[in-house]
PARO-355154 format. One record per residue (C-alpha): residue in three letters; x, y, z. Coordinates in steps of 0.05 Angstrom, whole numbers, padded with zeros to 5 digits, always signed. Each point is the difference from the previous one (the first is absolute). Last residue first. Layout:
BEGIN
alaXYZ;...
END
This chain:
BEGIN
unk-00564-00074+00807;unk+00035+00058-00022;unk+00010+00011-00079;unk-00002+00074-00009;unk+00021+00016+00072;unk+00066-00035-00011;unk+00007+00028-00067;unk-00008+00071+00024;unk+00048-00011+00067;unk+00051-00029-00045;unk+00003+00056-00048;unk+00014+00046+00064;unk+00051-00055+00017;unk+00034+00002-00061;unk-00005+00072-00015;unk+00041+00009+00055;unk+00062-00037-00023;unk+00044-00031+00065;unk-00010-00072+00007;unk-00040-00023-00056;unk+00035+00040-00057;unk+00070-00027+00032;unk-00019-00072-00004;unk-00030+00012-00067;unk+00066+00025-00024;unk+00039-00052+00040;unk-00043-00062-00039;unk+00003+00041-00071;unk+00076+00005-00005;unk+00002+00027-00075;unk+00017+00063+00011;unk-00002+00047-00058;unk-00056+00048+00035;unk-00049-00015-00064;unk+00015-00068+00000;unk-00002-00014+00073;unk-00070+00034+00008;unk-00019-00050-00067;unk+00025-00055+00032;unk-00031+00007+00070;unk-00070+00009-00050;unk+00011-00065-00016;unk+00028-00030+00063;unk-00068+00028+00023;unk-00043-00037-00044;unk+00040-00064+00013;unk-00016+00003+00070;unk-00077+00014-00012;unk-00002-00055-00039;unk+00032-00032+00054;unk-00050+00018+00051;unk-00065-00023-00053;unk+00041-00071-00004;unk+00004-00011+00073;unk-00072+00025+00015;unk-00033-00048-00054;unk+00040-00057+00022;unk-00020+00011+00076;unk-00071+00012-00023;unk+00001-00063-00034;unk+00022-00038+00063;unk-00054+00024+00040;unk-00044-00020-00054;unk+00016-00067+00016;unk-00012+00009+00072;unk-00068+00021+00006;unk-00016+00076+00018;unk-00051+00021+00060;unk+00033-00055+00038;unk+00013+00044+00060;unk+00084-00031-00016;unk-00021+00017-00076;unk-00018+00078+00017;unk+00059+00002+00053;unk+00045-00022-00067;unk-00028+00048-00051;unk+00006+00060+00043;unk+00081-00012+00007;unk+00001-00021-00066;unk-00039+00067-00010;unk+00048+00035+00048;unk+00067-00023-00031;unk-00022+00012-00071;unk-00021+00068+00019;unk+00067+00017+00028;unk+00039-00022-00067;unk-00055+00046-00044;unk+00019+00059+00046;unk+00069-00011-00010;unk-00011-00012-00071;unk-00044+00065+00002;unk+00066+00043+00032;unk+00046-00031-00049;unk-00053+00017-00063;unk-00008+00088+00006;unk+00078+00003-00009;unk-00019-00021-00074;unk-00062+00031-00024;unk+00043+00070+00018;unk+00062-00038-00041;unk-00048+00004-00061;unk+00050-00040-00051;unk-00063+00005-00045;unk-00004-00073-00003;unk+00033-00023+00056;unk-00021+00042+00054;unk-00073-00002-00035;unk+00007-00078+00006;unk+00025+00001+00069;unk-00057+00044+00024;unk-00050-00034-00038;unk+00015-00068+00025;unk-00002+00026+00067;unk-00068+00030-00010;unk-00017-00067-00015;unk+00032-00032+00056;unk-00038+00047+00051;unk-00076-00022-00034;unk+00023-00080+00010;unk+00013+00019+00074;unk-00059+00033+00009;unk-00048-00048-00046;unk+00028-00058+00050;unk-00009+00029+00059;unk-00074+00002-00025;unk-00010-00060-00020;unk+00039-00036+00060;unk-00060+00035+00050;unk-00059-00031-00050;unk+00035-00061+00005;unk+00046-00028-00060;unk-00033-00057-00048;unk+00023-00066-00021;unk-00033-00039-00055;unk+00067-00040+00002;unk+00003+00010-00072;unk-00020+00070+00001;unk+00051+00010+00059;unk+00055-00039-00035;unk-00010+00043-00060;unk-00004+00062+00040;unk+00070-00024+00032;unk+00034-00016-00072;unk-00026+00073-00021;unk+00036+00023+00057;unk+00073-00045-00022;unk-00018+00014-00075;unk+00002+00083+00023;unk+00057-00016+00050;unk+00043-00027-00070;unk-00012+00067-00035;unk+00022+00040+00068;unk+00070-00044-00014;unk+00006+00014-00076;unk-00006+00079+00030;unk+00048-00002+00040;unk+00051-00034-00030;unk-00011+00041-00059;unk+00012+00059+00041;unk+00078-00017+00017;unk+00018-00010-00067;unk-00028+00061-00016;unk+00032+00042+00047;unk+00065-00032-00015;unk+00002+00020-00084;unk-00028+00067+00033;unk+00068+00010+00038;unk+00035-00017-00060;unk-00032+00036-00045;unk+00018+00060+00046;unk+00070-00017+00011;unk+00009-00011-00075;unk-00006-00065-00025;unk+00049-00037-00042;unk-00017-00064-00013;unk+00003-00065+00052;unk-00062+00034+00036;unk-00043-00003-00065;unk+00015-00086+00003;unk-00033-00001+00064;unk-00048+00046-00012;unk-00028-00050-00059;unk+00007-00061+00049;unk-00049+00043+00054;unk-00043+00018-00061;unk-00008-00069-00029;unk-00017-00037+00066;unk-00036+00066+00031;unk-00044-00001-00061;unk-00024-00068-00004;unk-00009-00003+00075;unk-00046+00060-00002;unk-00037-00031-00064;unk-00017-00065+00032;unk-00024+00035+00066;unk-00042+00041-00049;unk-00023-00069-00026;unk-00023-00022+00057;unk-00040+00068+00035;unk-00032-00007-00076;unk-00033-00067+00012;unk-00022+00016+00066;unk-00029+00060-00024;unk-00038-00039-00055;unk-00017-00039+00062;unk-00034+00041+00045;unk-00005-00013+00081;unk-00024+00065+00036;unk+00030+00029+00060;unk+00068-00040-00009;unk-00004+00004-00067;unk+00002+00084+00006;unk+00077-00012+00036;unk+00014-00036-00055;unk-00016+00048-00056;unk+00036+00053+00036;unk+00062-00044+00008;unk-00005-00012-00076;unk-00001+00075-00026;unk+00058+00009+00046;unk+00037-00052-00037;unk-00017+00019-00065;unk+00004+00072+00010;unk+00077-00021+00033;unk+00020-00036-00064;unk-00033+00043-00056;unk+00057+00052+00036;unk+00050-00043+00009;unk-00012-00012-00082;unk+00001+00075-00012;unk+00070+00012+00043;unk+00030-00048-00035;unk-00005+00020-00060;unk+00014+00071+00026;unk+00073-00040+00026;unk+00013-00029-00066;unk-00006+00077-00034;unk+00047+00025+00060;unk+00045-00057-00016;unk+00006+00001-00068;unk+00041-00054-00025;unk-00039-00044+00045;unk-00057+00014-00050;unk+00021-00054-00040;unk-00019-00041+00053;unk-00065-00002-00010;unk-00051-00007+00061;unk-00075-00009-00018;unk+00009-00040-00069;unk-00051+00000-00044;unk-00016-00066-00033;unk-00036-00006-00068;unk-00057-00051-00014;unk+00013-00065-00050;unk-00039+00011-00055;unk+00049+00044-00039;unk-00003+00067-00015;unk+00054+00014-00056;unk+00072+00027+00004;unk+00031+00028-00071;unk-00079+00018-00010;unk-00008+00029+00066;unk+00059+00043-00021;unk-00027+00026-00063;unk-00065+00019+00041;unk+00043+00034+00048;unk+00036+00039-00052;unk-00063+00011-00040;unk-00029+00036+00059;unk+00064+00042+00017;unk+00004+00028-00073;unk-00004+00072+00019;unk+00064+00003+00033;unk+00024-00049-00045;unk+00033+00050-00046;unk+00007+00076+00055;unk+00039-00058+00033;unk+00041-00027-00046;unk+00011+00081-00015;unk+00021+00011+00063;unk+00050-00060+00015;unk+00030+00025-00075;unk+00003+00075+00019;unk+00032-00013+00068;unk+00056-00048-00024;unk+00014+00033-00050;unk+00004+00064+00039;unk+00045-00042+00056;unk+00046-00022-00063;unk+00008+00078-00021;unk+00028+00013+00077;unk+00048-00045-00003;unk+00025+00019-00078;unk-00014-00039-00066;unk+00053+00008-00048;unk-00034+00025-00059;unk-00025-00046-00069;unk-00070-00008+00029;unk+00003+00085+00001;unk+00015+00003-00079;unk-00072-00021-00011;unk-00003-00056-00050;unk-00077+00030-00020;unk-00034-00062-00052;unk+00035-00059+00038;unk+00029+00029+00064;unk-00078+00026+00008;unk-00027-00074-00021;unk+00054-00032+00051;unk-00032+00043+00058;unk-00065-00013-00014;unk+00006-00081-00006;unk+00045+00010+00066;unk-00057+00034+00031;unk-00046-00050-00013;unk+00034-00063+00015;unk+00022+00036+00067;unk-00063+00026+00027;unk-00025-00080-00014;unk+00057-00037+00028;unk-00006+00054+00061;unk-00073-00004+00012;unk+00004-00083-00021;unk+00050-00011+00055;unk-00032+00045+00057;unk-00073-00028-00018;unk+00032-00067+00000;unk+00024+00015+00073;unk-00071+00018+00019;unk-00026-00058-00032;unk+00045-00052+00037;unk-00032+00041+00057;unk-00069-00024-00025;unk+00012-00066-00004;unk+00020-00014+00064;unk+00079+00005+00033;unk+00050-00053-00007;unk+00046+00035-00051;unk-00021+00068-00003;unk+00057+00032+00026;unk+00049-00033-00061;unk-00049+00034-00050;unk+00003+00070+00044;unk+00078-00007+00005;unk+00010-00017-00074;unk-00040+00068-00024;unk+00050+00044+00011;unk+00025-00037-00069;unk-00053+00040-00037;unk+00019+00067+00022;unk+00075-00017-00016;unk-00017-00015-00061;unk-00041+00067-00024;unk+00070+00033+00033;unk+00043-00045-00045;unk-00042+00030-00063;unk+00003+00072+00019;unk+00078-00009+00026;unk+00034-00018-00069;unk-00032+00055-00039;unk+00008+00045+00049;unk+00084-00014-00016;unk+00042-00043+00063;unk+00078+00022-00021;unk+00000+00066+00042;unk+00029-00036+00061;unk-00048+00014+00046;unk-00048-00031-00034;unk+00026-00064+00025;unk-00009+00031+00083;unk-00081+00018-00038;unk-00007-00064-00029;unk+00023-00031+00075;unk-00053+00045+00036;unk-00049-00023-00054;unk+00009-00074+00032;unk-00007+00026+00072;unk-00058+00034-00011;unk-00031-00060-00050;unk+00020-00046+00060;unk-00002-00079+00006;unk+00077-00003-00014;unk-00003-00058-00057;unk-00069+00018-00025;unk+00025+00069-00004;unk+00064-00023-00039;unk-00049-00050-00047;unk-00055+00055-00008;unk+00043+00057-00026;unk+00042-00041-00041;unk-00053-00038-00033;unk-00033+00070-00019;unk+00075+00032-00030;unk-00001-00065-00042;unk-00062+00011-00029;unk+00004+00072-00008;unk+00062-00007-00045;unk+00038+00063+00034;unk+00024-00055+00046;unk+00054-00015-00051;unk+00031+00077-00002;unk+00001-00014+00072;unk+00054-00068-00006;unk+00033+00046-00054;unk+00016+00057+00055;unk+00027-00056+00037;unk+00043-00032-00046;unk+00036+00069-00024;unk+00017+00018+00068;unk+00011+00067+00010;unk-00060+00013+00047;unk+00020-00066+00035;unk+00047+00038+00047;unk-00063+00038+00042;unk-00028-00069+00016;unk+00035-00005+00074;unk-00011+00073+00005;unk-00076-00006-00007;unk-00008-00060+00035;unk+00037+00024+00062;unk-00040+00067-00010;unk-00064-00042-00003;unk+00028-00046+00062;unk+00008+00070+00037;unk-00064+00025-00016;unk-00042-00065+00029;unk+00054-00002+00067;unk-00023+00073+00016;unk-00073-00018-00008;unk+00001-00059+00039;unk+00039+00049+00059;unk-00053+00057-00008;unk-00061-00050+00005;unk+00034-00043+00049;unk+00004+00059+00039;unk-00072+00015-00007;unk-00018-00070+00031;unk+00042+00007+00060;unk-00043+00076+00012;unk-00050-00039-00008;unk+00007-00050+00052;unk+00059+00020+00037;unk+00063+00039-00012;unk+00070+00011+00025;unk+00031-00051-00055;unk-00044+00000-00052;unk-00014+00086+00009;unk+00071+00002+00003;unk+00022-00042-00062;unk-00054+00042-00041;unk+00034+00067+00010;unk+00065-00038-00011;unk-00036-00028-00072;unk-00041+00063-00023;unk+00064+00039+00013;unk+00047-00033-00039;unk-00058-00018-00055;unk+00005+00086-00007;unk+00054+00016-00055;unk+00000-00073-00030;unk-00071+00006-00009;unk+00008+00063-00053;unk-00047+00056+00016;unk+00051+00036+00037;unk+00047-00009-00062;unk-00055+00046-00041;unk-00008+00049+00062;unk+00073+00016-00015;unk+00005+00000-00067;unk+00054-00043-00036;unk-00051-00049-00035;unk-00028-00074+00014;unk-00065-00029+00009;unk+00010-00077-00012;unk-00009-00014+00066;unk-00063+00031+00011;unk-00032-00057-00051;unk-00006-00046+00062;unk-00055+00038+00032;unk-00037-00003-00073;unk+00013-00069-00006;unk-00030-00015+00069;unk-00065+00041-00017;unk-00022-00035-00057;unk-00021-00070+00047;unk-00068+00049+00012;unk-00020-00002-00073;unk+00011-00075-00003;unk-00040+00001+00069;unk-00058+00039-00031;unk-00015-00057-00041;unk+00009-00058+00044;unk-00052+00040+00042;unk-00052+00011-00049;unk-00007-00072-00016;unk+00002-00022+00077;unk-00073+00031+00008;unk-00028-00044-00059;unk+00034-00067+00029;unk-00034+00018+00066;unk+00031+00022+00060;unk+00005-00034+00084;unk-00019-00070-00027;unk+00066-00020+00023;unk+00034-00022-00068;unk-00025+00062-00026;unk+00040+00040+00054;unk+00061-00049-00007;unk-00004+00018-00075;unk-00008+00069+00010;unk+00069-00004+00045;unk+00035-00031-00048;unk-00020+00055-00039;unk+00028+00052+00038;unk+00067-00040+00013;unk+00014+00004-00068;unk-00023+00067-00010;unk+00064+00014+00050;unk+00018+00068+00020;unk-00038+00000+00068;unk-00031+00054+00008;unk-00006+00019-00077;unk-00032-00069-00005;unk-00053+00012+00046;unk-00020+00066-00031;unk-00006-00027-00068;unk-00037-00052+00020;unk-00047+00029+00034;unk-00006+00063-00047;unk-00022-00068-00048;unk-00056-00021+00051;unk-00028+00068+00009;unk-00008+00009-00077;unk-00029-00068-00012;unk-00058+00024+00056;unk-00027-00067+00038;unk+00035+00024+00060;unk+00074-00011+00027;unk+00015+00060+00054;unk+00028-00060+00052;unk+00061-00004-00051;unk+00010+00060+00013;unk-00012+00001+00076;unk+00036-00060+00002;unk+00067+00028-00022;unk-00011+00061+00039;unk-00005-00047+00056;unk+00063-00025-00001;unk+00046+00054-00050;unk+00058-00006+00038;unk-00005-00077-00006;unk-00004+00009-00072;unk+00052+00047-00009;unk+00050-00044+00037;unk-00015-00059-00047;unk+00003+00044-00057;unk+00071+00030+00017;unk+00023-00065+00028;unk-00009-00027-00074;unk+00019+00052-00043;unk+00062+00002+00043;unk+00020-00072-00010;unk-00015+00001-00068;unk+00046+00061-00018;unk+00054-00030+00057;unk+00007-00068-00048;unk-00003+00038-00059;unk+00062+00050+00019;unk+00028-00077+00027;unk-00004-00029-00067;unk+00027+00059-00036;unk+00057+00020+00046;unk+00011-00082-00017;unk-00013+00016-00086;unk+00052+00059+00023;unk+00059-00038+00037;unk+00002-00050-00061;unk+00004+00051-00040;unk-00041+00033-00061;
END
């Protein structure tokens, strides 16, 4: 073996990883919401969870990446330690299908359809027809070039690989070095030390199968440095978990002692057979194609082992890991789901969500305080406000970081709706304290409103909670009806103000109102009209989503000025709450 072929070598690797890697990145954001639908199927049901896995990793061809997910999940809160045990499973399974992609090279034969079937025959293709849809594309159609043009790159590092090794099948040396590995010990270290190295069991079986190539790797060489390469996968998880609670640590454990355990017993098995059987197969060159059956069979029937066992893995874990005294902390926003955008940006979508029911659910408290003093509800208006400024300070710096990755157009687009909302809604939380703050200086003050102020102020209050709804329906079941209905009822809410401050002032200047509650009802109608502002650059946002325009001030210009339905809405709402 040359010089020139251990560098063919190098750089045949080098393009293998790349394209494994662009391949499963592209994949994933292809996949989006198909992504989070599976992973949104999770139930208490072992079998769902392990399909789960299985499926996730077949999209995108990494069980490393799979699990590092689980942890981030665990990490979150968002799964249990006895849901993720099912889904590291069915991820080894899952993590199958690379090798069995990569075993077309090694299909050979003079037959037509036979060289059709070969990669080198059609890659060619895969990669110009995948340079166009990159280069002329958008979006998806971006994403599913990267697909073709990762895939291309992955086959032709293999057959780089592959010819770069094909000299060594009449080396002496190397055919010894696999004779060696045939001691399942060694072939097991092997395994786990190159995948530890490269942080890929697909990747790392890709190599055994470029070496295999050569004729010189036997089965009974590969079984045991397959078993190894399942347990060095592992090193990502362990290396994830660093930082995270307890029971994420235990997620990766489950991953380490699953495949440390699988292995241990299938390697005791599979020396006994050798032992009593010496089946002449162990002693054949082991072909592309018969790696990805190992592969397959031994994922499986780790699997079909522990399968059952799922309770005594997580005990054995909690016992690697015990409870402590000291509580556990979840956290919200982890960032090892950055790898995954549209899996980050669900995440985030359920914590804007507990965001804006919070907030709304405090601006309806307040506005009930101001009728009737209470103070649990006090009390609860306060620490909503605390938990809306909580969230928007870790989600807005969590969507910062998401927008530095590689979004699609549409992740993108809802990566900016959100961080526009949370403003929103932190704000209405902060009017809630800011109304509650006025009924506490009216019960204080023992200050009451006129008969005439009472009543003004039950229409107003009763107009910004069907304003609240209509933004949160807008926003919650992206119900774009709810959402044209809200410009025309914050104009009506912003000409109300006027005229009961108007009202308010010739009441005080008759001296039917005193002076200092005056000034209340001033604060009370300021904050009431820009809840009612926020509420429509809510519902602005969502219209601008869903019509991919994100210029909310002209859009509501232009809805005011010429759409119909706006003024026939604003004729209802301006009957509805007349004064």
């Amino acid at each position: 073996m040359t010089i020139f072929d251990v560098l063919y070598l190098i750089g045949g690797l080098a393009l293998f990883l790349f394209g494994m890697t662009l391949m499963g990145q592209a994949l994933e954001r292809r996949a989006g919401s198909g992504l989070k639908s599976l992973i949104g199927r999770l139930t208490a049901r072992k079998t769902t969870g392990l399909l789960t896995g299985l499926g996730v990793t077949a999209v995108i061809q990494s069980s490393s990446a799979t699990t590092v997910m689980v942890v981030g999940f665990v990490n979150s809160g968002l799964m249990t330690l006895r849901q993720s045990i099912p889904i590291i499973m069915g991820a080894n399974i899952g993590t199958t299908v690379t090798a069995w992609i990569l075993s077309l090279a090694g299909i050979s034969g003079d037959n037509f359809f036979v060289e059709m079937l070969q990669p080198t025959s059609w890659t060619p293709i895969l990669a110009v027809i995948g340079l166009l849809f990159y280069m002329a594309g958008k979006g998806k159609k971006k994403d599913t070039g990267l697909i073709l043009l990762g895939f291309a790159v992955l086959m032709f590092g293999m057959d780089s690989m592959s010819s770069s090794v094909a000299g060594l099948q009449n080396v002496p040396q190397f055919r010894e070095m696999f004779l060696a590995f045939q001691n399942p010990i060694l072939g097991i270290a092997v395994g786990a030390i190159l995948t530890g190295i490269i942080q890929s069991s697909s990747a790392s079986v890709g190599i055994l199968q470029a070496l295999a190539s050569t004729g010189a790797v036997t089965y009974g060489a590969a079984i045991p440095i397959i078993m190894g390469q399942n347990i060095g996968t592992c090193v990502t998880a362990l290396i994830s978990s660093i930082g995270t609670n307890k029971n994420a640590r235990r997620a990766a454990l489950v991953h380490l002692s699953f495949n440390v355990f699988g292995s241990a017993v299938w390697i005791t098995v599979f020396c006994i057979v050798r032992a009593l059987v010496s089946p002449a197969i162990l002693n054949d060159p082991a072909s592309m194609s018969g790696i990805a059956v190992c592969h397959s069979i031994f994922n499986i029937a780790c699997t079909c082992l522990m399968f059952p066992l799922t309770g005594l893995l997580e005990k054995w874990v909690y016992f690697l890991l015990p409870e402590s005294n000291k509580p556990d902390e979840e956290t919200e926003l982890d960032v090892r789901m950055l790898a995954s955008p549209a899996l980050a940006i669900s995440r985030c979508r359920e914590l804007l969500d507990k965001m804006a029911k919070t907030a709304v659910g405090a601006l309806k408290k307040s506005l009930d305080v101001v009728k009737e003093y209470n103070e649990e509800a006090a009390k609860e208006i306060r620490e909503a406000e605390d938990e809306t400024d909580h969230i928007e300070d870790i989600l807005g710096s969590y969507l910062v970081k998401l927008t530095a990755t590689n979004l699609n157009p549409e992740q993108s687009e809802q990566a900016t709706e959100y961080m526009k909302l949370i403003g929103d809604y932190e704000r209405i939380g902060d009017h809630a304290v800011n109304i509650l703050e006025s009924a506490e200086e009216m019960k204080d003050k023992g200050i009451k409103f006129s008969a005439y102020a009472e009543e003004e102020y039950y229409i107003i209050a009763s107009a910004i909670n069907e304003i609240l709804d209509l933004s949160y329906q807008a926003f919650k079941g992206n119900n774009l009806e709810a959402a044209r209905k809200t410009e025309p009822l914050e104009q009506v809410i912003d000409n109300l103000k006027e005229t009961l401050r108007t009202r308010h002032i010739l009441r005080v200047q008759k001296g039917e109102c005193s002076i200092e509650a005056g000034f209340i009802w001033t604060d009370l109608l300021t904050n009431l009209e820009r809840v009612s502002d926020h509420c429509s650059n809510i519902s602005g946002c969502i219209i601008d989503t869903a019509e991919h325009n994100m210029d909310t001030h002209k859009n509501m210009k232009d809805i005011r000025e010429s759409d119909e339905d706006f003024k026939i809405a604003y004729g209802i709402f301006s009957s509805r709450y007349s004064v």
